[in-house]
N, C-alpha and C positions, 0 to 999 in steps of 0.2 A: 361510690358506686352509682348514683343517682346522676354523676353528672353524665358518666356512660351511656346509661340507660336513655338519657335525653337530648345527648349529643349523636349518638351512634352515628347517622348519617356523616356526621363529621367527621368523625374515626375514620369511617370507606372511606370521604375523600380523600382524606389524607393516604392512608393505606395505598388505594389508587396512583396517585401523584407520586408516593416511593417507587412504586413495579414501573412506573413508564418512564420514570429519569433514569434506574436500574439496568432498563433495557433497550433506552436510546442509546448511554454511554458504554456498554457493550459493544452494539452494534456499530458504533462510532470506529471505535478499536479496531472492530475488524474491516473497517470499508479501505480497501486500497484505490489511491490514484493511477489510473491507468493511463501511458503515454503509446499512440499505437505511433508506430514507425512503418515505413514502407523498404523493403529491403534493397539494396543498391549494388549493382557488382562488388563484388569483393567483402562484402559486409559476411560477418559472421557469428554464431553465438558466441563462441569465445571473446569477438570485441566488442559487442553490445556487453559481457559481462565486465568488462575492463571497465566500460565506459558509465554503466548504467545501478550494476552491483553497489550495494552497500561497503564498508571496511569486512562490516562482522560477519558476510556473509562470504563462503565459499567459491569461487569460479562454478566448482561442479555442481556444488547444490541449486548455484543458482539458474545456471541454465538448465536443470531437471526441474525446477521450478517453473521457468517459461516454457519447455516441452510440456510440461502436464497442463500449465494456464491455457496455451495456442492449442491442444489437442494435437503437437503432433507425432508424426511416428517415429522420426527420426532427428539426428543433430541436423540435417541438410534442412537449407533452408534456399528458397531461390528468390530470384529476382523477382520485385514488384508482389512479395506477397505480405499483406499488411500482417504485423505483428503488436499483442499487448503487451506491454512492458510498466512493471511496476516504476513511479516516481519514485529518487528517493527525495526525503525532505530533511535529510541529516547530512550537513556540510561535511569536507572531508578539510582539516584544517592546512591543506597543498590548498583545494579550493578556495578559502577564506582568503589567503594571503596571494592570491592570483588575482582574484576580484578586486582587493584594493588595489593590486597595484599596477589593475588597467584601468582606473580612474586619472591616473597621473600623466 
């Protein structure tokens, strides 16, 4: 109990140092990369979700996800208006075996 009472400041720091790794790694979690694109004739949500989508995520979900990210109102999207588009950072293993083997 004494060394409590005469460390305590210690304690805070520490105390301290847990809540701010606790709530950088959190925040980490949730930060997405964001790839903006510029829209091109013919481009559309459905092929940025082909292109851009995760495996595990949905076509539909996902472009209601980029309508609600861009604010917009509708699937229409026109030429030349710049879009966010989540990175993903999770290979698709078609990708992996592409990558090698345009090294060759």
């Amino acid at each position: 109990m004494t060394f409590i009472k005469n460390n305590s400041y210690l304690l805070l720091v520490v105390a301290v140092c847990i809540i701010f790794t606790v709530v950088g790694m959190s925040k980490a979690e949730n930060d997405v990369v964001f790839e903006k694109v510029v829209v091109a004739e013919g481009d559309t949500l459905w092929g940025y979700s082909t292109k851009y989508a995760t495996n595990n995520v949905p076509a539909d979900k996902w472009i209601k996800d980029i309508i609600n990210l861009n604010n917009l109102k509708t699937t229409t999207i026109r030429v030349g208006e710049e879009l966010k588009l989540p990175k993903s950072t999770v290979f698709d293993q078609k990708d992996i075996a592409t990558l090698a083997g345009e090294g060759e």
